[in-house]
C-alpha positions as CSV (number, residue, x, y, z in Angstrom):
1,X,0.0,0.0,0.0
2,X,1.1,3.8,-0.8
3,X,0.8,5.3,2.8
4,X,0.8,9.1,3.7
5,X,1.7,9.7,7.4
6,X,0.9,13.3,8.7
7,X,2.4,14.7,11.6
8,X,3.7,17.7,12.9
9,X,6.9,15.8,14.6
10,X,9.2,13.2,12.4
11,X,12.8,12.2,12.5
12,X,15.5,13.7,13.5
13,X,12.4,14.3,17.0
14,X,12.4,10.9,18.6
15,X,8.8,9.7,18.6
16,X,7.4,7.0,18.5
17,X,6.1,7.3,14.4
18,X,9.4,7.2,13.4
19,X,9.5,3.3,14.3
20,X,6.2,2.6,13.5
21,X,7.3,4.5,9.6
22,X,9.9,2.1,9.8
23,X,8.0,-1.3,10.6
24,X,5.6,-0.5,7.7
25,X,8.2,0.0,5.2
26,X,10.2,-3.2,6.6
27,X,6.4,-4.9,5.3
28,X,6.7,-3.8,1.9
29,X,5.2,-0.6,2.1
30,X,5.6,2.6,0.4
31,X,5.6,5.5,3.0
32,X,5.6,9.2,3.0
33,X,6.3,11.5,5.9
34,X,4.1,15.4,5.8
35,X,5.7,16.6,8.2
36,X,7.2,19.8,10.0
37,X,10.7,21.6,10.5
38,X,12.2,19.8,13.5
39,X,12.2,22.0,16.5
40,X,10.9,19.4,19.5
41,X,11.5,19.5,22.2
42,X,14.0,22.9,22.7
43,X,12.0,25.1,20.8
44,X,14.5,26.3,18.0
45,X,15.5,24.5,14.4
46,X,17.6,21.9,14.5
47,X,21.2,22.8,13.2
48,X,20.6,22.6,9.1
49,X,17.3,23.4,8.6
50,X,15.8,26.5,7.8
51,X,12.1,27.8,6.7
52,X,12.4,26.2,3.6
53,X,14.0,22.7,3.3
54,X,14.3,20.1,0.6
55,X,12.7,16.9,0.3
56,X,14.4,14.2,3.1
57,X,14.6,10.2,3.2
58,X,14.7,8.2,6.5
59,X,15.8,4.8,5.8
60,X,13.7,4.4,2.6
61,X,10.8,6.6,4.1
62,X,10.4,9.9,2.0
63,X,10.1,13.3,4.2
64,X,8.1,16.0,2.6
65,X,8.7,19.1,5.3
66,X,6.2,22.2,5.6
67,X,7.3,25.1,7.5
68,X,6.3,26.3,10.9
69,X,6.7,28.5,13.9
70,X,8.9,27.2,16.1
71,X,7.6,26.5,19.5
72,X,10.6,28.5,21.7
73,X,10.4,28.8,25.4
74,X,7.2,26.7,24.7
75,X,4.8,29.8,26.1
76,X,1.2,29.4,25.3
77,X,0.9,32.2,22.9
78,X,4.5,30.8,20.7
79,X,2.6,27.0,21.0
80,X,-0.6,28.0,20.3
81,X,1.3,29.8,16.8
82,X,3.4,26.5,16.8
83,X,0.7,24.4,16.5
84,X,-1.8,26.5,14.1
85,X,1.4,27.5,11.5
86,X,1.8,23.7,10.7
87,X,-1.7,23.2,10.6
88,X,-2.3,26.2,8.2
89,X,0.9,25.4,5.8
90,X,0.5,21.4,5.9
91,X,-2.7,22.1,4.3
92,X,-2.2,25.0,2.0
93,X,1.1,23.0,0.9
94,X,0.5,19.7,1.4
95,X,-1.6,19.1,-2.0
96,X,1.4,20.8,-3.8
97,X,3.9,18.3,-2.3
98,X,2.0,15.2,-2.3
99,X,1.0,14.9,-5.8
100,X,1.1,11.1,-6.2
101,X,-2.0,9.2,-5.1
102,X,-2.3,7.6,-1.7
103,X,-3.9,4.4,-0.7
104,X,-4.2,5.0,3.0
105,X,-3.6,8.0,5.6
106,X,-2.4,7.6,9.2
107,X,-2.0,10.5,11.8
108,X,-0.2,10.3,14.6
109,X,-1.5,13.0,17.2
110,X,0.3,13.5,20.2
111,X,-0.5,17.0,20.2
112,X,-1.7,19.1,18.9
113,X,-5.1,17.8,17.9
114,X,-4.8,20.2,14.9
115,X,-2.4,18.0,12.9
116,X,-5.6,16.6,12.1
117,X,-6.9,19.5,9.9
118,X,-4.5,18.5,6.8
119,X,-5.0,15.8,7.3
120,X,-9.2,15.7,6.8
121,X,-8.2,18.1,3.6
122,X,-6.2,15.8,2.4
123,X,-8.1,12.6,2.6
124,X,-11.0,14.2,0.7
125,X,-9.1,15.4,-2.0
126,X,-7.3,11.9,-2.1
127,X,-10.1,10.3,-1.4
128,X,-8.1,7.9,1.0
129,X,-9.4,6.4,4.3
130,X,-7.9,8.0,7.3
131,X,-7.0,6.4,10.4
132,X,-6.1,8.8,13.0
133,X,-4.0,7.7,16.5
134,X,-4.5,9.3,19.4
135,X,-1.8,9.7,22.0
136,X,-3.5,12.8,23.8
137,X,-6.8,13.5,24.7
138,X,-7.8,17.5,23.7
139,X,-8.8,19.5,25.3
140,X,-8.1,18.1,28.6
141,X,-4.6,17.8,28.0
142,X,-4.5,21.9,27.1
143,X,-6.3,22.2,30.6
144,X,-4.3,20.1,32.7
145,X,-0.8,21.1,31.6
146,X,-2.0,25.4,32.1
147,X,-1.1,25.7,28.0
148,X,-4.5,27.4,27.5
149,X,-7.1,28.9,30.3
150,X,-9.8,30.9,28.0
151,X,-12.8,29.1,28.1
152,X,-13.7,30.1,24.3
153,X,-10.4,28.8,23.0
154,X,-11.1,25.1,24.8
155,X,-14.7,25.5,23.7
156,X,-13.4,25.9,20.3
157,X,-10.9,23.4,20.4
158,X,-13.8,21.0,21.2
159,X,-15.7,21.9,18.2
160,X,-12.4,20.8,16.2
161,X,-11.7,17.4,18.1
162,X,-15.3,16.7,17.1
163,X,-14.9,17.7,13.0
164,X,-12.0,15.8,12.9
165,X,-13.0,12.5,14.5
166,X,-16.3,12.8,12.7
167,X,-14.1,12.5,9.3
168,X,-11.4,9.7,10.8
169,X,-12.5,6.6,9.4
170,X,-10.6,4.5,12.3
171,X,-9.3,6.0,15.4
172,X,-6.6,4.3,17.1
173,X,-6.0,5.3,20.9
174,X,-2.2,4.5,22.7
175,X,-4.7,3.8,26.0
176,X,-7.8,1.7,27.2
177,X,-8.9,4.6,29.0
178,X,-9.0,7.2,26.5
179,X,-12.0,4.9,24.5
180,X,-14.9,7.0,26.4
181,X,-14.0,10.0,25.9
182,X,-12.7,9.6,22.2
183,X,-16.4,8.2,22.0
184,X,-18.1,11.6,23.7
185,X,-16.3,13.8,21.5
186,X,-17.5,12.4,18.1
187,X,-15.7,9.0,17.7
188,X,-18.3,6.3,17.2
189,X,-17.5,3.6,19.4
190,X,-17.6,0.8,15.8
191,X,-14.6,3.0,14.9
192,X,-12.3,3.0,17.6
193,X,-9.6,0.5,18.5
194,X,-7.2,-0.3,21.1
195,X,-3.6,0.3,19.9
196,X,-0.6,0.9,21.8
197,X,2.6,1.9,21.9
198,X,5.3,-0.5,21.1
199,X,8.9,0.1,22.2
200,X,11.5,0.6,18.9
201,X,13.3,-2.6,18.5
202,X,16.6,-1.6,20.5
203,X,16.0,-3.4,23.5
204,X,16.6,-7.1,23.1
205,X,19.6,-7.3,24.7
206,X,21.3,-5.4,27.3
207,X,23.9,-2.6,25.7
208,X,26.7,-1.2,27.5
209,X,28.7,1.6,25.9
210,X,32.1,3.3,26.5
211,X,30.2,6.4,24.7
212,X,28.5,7.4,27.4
213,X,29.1,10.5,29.4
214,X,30.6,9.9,33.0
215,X,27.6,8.7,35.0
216,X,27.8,9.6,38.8
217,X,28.3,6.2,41.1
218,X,25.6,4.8,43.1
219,X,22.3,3.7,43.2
220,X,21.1,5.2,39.4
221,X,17.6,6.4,39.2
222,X,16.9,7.6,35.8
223,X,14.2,9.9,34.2
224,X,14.7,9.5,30.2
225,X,12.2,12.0,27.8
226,X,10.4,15.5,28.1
227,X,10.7,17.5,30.5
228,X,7.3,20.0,30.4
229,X,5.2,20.4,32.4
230,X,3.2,17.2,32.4
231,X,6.1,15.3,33.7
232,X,5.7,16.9,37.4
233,X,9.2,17.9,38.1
234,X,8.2,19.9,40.9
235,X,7.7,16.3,43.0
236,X,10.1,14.6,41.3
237,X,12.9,17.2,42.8
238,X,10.9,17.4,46.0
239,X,11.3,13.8,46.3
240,X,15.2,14.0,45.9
241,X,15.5,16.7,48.0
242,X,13.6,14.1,51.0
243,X,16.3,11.2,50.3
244,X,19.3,14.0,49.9
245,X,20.6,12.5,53.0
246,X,21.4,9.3,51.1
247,X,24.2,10.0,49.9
248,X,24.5,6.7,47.8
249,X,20.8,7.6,46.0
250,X,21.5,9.5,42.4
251,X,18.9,11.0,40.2
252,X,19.8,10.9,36.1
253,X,17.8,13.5,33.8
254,X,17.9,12.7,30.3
255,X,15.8,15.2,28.0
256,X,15.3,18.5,27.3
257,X,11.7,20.4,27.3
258,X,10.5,23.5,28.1
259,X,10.5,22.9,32.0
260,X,14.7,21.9,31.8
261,X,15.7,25.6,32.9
262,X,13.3,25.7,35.7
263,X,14.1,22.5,37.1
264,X,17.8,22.9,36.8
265,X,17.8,26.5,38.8
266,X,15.5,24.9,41.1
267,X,17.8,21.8,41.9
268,X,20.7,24.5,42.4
269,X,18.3,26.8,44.5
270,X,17.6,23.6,46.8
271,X,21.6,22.8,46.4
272,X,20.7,19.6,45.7
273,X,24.0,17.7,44.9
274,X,22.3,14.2,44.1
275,X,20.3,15.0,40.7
276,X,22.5,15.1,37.1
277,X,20.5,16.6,34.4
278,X,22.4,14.9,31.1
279,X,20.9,17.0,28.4
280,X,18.9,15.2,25.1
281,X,20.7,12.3,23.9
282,X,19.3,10.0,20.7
283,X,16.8,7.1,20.8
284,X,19.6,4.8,19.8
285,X,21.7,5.8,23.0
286,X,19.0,4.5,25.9
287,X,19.4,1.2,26.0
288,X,22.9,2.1,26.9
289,X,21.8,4.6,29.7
290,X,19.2,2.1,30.5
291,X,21.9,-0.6,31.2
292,X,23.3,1.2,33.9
293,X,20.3,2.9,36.0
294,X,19.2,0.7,38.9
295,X,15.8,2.0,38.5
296,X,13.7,3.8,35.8
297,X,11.4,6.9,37.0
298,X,7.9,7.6,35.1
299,X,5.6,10.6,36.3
300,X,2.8,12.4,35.6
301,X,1.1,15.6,37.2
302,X,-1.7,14.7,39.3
303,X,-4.8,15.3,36.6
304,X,-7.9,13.4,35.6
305,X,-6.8,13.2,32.2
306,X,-3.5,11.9,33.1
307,X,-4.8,8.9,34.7
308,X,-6.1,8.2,31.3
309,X,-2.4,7.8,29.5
310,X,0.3,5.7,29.3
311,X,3.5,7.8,28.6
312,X,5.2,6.1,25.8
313,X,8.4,5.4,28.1
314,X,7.0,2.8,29.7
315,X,7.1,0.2,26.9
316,X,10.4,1.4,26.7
317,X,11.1,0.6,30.5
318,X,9.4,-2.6,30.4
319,X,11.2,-3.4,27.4
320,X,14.7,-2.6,28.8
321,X,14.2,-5.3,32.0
322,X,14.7,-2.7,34.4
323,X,12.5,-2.0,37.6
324,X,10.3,1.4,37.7
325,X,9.2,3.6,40.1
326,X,6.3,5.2,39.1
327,X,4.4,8.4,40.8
328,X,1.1,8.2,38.6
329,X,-2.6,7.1,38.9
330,X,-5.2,5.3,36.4
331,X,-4.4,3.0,33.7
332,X,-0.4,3.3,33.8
333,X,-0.3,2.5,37.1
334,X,-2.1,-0.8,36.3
335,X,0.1,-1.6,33.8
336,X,2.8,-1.3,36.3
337,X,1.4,-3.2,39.3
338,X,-0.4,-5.9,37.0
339,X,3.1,-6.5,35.3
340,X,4.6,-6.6,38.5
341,X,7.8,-4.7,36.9
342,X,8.1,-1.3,39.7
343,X,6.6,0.2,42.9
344,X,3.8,3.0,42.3
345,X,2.7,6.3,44.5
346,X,0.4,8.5,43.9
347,X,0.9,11.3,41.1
348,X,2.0,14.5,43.3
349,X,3.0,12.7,46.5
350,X,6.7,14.1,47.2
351,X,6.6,11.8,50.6
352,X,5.4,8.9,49.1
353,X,7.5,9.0,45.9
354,X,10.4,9.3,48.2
355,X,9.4,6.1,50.0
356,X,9.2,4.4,46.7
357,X,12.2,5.2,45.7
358,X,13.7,3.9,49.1
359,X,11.9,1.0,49.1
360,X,13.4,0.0,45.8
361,X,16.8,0.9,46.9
362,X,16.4,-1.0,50.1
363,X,15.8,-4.5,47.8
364,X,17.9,-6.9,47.1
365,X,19.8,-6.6,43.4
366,X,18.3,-10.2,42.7
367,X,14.5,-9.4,43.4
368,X,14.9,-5.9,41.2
369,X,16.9,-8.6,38.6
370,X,13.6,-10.1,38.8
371,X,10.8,-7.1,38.9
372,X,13.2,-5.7,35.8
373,X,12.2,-9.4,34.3
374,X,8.7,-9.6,34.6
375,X,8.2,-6.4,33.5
376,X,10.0,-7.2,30.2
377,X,7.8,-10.6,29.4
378,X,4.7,-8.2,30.2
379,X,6.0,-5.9,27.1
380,X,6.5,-9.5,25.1
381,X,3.0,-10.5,25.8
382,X,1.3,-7.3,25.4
383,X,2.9,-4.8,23.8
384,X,5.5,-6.6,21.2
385,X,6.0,-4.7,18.3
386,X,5.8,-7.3,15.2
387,X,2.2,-8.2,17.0
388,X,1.3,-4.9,16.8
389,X,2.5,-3.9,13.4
390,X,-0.1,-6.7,12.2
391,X,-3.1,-5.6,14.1
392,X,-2.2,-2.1,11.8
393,X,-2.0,-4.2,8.8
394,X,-5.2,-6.0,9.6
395,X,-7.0,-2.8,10.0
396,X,-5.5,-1.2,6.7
397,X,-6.4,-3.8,4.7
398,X,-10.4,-4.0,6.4
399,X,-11.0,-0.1,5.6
């Protein structure tokens, strides 16, 4: 099948769609990438792009760029320009750059719900199914991470989620959870389906690497991904700031996002000497990283719509074979505790998270050997990425 992808994030970003491009093209597909300047997650262009860029290829998969406002600091008025430049030139451009005919179209929305606009353009004028996956749920997600607090903007908002489900003729969501209210906001329930996030296929074995950059000794507890506001990192540094007195305990940031500079001059306001903040590092690097930690760290902000997700790490983390520690609620929290792979708090809980975390370090190396294992045959069972890839397949071919 000729499949377009539209998203607003692509390669060189790490996200998840860049795998998932991948897998379908490793199946004998053709695939093409709409797609925006890279800018994710620091808020300026990546060194070698500009407004204007030529045509890419990723492994086989074919990039066609728009350009975009960058996001900067990530303030609400620069994301809110962000997210409605890529949305206004993906659609006034994309006809003009994808000219060849399409068999299927797949969006991947992790926000902003408004990568969904070209997309609806384009499947009429294609006249090409659309499936359309869900990793956030909008509004609620604008709400509960402060981005937007006008009541007509997330009233409007609302009105879009509802046009573009209403045109999506599958809807894929990353979380059990998120099937109600995909289902209140226009989805019919016949055209929604369960579909997860996979981790990319660099965790089979355990990687050690001389590459790395000098990593503090001790017991290793390591954040890996974005660090915005979503991610709590007021607890999270609360937390370290409880077990500072453990001398042994270390906390490992790896990420950037628009929260980094916050958190960093709040560790060195607290003169906290136990937390490392590592900077971004590529997909391909955390298996290495991964190796090394003790533990893994997951959080979310305590919000109702929070509870709904699964952050995409967590395949990665139960891939990897390494315990977590966990300070979130709802379904990821099941996933944890069901797998058996980590110890959870609740989202928010500074105290508790801090007992989690010296819980973990207070076990025995062979029973975290073993919570690291479980958790990785829960990924093989439930979240394996060739099984996956043909549940997409399945539902390709049936649309």
């Amino acid at each position: 099948m000729r499949i377009l992808i539209v998203t607003q994030y692509f390669w060189p970003e790490s996200f998840r769609i860049n795998d998932l491009a991948l897998g379908l093209l490793g199946r004998g597909h053709q695939v093409t990438v709409l797609t925006g300047i890279p800018n994710y997650p620091g808020g300026e262009l990546f060194d070698g792009y500009g407004f204007f860029n030529k045509r890419e290829d990723y492994c086989g998969v074919r990039i066609l760029r728009v350009p975009l406002i960058p996001r900067g600091t990530g303030g609400s008025f620069r994301l809110i320009l962000n997210y409605l430049s890529f949305a206004v030139m993906a659609t006034v451009l994309g006809p003009l750059l994808c000219r060849e005919a399409y068999d299927r179209i797949f969006v991947f929305e992790p926000s902003p719900i408004t990568v969904g606009i070209p997309a609806v353009f384009l499947k009429k004028l294609k006249k090409a199914p659309m499936l359309f996956w869900v990793q956030d749920l909008w509004p609620e997600s604008l709400i509960a991470t402060g981005a937007v607090r006008s009541k007509a903007i997330v009233s409007m908002v609302g009105h879009i989620v509802e046009f573009i489900y209403r045109h999506c003729d599958l809807i894929l969501v990353q979380a059990k959870a998120f099937c109600g209210p995909v289902a209140q906001q226009g989805g019919s329930e016949e055209k929604i389906r369960y579909f997860p996030n996979a981790a990319e296929n660099l965790y089979d074995f355990p990687v050690f690497s001389s590459e790395l950059p000098p990593l503090p000794e001790g017991f290793r507890i390591l954040f890996a991904g974005n660090i915005g506001a979503a991610q709590d990192f007021e607890t999270i540094i609360a937390a370290a700031e409880n077990v500072k007195d453990h001398s042994d305990i270390k906390w490992i940031i790896i990420g950037d996002g628009r929260m980094r500079a916050w958190s960093e001059a709040e560790v060195q306001r607290r003169n906290l000497r136990n937390v490392y903040f590592l900077g971004k590092y590529p997909p391909e690097a955390m298996p290495a990283f991964f190796a090394h930690a003790d533990a893994l760290l997951v959080t979310l902000k305590k919000e109702p719509v929070f509870a709904l997700t699964v952050p995409s790490k967590i395949q990665s983390y139960l891939a990897c074979g390494k315990p977590i520690i966990a300070a979130l609620e709802g379904e990821a929290s099941r996933i944890i505790t069901e797998s058996g792979s980590g110890f959870c708090c609740p989202a928010g809980d500074a105290d508790a998270l801090a007992e989690a975390v010296l819980k973990m370090y207070a076990t025995p190396e062979a029973e975290r050997k073993k919570i690291g294992d479980n958790g990785r045959a829960y990924h093989k069972k439930n979240f394996d990425r060739d099984l996956l890839l043909d549940k997409l397949e399945q539902w390709l071919k049936e649309i």
